[in-house]
C-alpha positions as CSV (number, residue, x, y, z in Angstrom):
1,X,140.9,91.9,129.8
2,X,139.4,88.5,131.6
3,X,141.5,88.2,135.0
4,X,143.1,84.9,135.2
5,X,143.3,83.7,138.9
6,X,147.0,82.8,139.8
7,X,146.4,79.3,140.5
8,X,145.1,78.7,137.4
9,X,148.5,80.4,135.9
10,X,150.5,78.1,137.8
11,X,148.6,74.6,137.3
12,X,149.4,75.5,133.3
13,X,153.0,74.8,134.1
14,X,152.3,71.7,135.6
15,X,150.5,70.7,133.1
16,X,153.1,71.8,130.2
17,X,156.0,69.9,132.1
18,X,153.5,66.7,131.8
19,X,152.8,67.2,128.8
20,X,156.3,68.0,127.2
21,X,157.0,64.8,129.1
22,X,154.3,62.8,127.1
23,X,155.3,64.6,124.0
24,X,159.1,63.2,123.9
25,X,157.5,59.6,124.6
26,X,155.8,60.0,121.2
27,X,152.1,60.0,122.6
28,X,150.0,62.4,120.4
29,X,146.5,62.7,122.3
30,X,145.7,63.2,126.1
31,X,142.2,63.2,127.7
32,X,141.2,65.6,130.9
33,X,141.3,62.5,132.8
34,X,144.5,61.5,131.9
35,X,146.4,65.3,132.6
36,X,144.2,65.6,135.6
37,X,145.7,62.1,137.2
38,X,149.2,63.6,136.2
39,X,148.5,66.1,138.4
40,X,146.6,64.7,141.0
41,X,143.7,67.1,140.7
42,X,140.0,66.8,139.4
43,X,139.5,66.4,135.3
44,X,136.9,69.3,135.7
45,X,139.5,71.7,137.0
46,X,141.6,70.9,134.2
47,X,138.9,71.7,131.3
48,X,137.8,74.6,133.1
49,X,141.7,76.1,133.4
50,X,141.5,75.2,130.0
51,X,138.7,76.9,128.8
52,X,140.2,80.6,130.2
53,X,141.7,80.3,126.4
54,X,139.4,79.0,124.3
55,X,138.7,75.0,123.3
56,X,141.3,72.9,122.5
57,X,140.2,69.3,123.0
58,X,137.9,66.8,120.8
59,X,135.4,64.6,122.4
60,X,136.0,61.5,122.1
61,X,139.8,62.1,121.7
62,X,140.9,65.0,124.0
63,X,143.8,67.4,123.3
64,X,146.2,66.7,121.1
65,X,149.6,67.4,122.8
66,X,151.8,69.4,120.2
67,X,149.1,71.8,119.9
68,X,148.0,72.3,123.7
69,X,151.7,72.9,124.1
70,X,151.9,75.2,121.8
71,X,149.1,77.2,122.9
72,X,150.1,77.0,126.7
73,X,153.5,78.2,125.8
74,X,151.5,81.5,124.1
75,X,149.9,81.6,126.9
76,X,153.0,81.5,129.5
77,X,154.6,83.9,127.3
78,X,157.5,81.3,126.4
79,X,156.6,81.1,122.6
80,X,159.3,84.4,123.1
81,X,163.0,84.4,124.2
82,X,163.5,86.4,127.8
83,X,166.5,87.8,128.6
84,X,167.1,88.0,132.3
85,X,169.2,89.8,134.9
86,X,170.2,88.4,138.1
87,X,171.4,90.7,141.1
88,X,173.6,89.2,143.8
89,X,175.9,86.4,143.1
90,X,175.9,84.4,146.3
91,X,174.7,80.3,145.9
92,X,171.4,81.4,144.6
93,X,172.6,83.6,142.1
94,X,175.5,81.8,140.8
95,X,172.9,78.4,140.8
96,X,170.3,80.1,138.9
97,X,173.2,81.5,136.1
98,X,174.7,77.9,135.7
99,X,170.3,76.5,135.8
100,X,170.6,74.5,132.2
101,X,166.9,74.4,131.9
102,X,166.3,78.0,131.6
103,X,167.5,78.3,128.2
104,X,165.1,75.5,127.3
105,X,162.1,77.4,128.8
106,X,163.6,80.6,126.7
107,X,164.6,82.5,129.5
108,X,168.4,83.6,128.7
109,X,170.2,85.2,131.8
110,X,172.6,87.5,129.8
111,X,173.9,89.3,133.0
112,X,175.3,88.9,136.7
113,X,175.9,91.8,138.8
114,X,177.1,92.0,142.7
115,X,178.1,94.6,144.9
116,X,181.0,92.7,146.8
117,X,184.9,93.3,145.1
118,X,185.8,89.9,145.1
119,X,183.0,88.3,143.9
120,X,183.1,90.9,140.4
121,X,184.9,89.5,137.6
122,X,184.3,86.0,138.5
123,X,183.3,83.8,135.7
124,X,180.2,81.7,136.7
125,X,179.9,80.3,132.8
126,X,181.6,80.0,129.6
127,X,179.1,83.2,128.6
128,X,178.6,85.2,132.3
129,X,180.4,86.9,134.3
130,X,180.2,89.2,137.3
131,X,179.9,92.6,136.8
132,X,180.0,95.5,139.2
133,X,176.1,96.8,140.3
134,X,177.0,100.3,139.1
135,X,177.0,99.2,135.5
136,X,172.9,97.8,136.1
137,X,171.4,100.2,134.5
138,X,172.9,100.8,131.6
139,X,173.1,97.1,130.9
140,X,169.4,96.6,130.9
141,X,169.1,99.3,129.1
142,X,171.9,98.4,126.3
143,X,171.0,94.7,126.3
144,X,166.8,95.5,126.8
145,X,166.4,92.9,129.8
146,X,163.3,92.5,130.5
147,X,163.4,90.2,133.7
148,X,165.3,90.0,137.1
149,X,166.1,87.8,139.8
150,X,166.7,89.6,143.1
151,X,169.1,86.8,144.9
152,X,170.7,89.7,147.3
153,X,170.0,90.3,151.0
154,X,166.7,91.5,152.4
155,X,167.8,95.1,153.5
156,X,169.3,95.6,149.7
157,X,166.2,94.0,147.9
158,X,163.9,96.8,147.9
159,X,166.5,99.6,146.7
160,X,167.4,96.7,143.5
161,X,163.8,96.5,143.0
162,X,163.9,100.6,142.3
163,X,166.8,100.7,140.6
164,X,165.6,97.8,138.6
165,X,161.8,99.1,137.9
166,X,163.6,102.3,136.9
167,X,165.7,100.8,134.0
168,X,163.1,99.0,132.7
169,X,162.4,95.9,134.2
170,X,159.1,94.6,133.7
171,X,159.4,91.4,136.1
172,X,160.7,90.1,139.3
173,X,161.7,86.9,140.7
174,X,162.6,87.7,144.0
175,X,164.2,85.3,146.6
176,X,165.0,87.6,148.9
177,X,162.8,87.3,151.8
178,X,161.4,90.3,151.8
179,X,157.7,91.9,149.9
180,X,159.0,94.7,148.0
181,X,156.9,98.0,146.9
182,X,157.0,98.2,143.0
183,X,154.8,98.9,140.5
184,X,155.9,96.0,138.5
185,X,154.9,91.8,138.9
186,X,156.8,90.2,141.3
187,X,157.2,86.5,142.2
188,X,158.4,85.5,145.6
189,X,160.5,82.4,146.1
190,X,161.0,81.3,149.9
191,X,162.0,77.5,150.4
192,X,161.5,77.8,153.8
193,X,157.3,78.0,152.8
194,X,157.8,74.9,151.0
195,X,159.3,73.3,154.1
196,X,156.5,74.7,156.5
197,X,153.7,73.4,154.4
198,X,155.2,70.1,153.9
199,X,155.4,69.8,157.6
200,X,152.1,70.7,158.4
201,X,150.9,68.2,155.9
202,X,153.1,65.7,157.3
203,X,151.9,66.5,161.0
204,X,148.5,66.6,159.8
205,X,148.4,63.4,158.3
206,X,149.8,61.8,161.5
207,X,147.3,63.2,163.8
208,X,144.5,62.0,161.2
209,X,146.2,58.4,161.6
């Protein structure tokens, strides 16, 4: 199988949010000039992301939206629902669980589990609500999760992660700031990069002034 590079992975988001966007303001055609301007990124990166998959556009009239969606969202994986566990129920946790725009995306969180006494039992949504850690794995088991978010301290991330793999996960978001040793994909998610990287742009743009 053709290894897509990561990037690549992550500009088809982008370029799905855009083009949902378009989509619900009734536009029905989009060139690679057009997306690539909503991106800010060159119209030949765009047709070559594009052409990992296969050709979707016309020339002369470019991609027509409802379709490119629909592909990307095969491509994503999102044309399926995903039901998703989240370990730790601090403000991440508990922010992610109550995230509207999950559901939309098809990714249902269908559990919550901590470790602390008074956090278990607490009802986070009309549908979740804490549950102790000790019932994990037979939970993804019973339910057949198939992704989890890691929202728990650094020194209990990489036990989760086992227990996790072991059940049957067969993804990670992890926001625990931490790079865990599993077998399985992970995703890291550290605002504090964001922030860094924004303020070296920032700094770098003033000393180029």
């Amino acid at each position: 199988m053709r290894k897509i590079p990561k990037p690549t992975i992550r500009r088809l988001a982008i370029y799905y949010r855009c083009l949902e966007r378009l989509e619900q303001q009734g536009e029905e055609n989009i060139s690679s000039k057009l997306l690539a301007q909503m991106v800010h990124i060159k119209d030949s990166q765009v047709r070559k992301d594009l052409s990992y998959f296969g050709s979707f556009g016309r020339r002369g009239i470019g991609y027509n939206i409802q379709k490119l969606l629909s592909e990307i969202r095969k491509i994503l994986g999102i044309h399926k629902s995903w039901r998703v566990v989240i370990i730790g129920a601090g403000n991440i946790g508990q922010a992610i669980a109550r995230f509207k725009h999950m559901e939309k995306h098809n990714f249902q969180v269908i559990g919550v589990f901590d470790t602390d006494k008074r956090k278990i039992g607490k009802q986070i949504t009309n549908n979740l609500v804490v549950s102790d850690i000790n019932s994990l794995e037979s939970f993804i088991v019973h339910n057949q999760a198939e992704i989890a978010v890691i929202a728990t301290p650094a020194e209990a991330a990489q036990s989760v992660a086992e227990r996790l793999e072991k059940a049957g996960i067969r993804g990670i978001i992890c926001f625990a700031p931490i790079t865990l040793d599993c077998n399985i994909p992970v995703e890291y998610v550290d605002i504090t990069v964001f922030f860094k990287t924004l303020v070296h742009s920032v700094v770098s743009q003033t000393h180029n002034v």
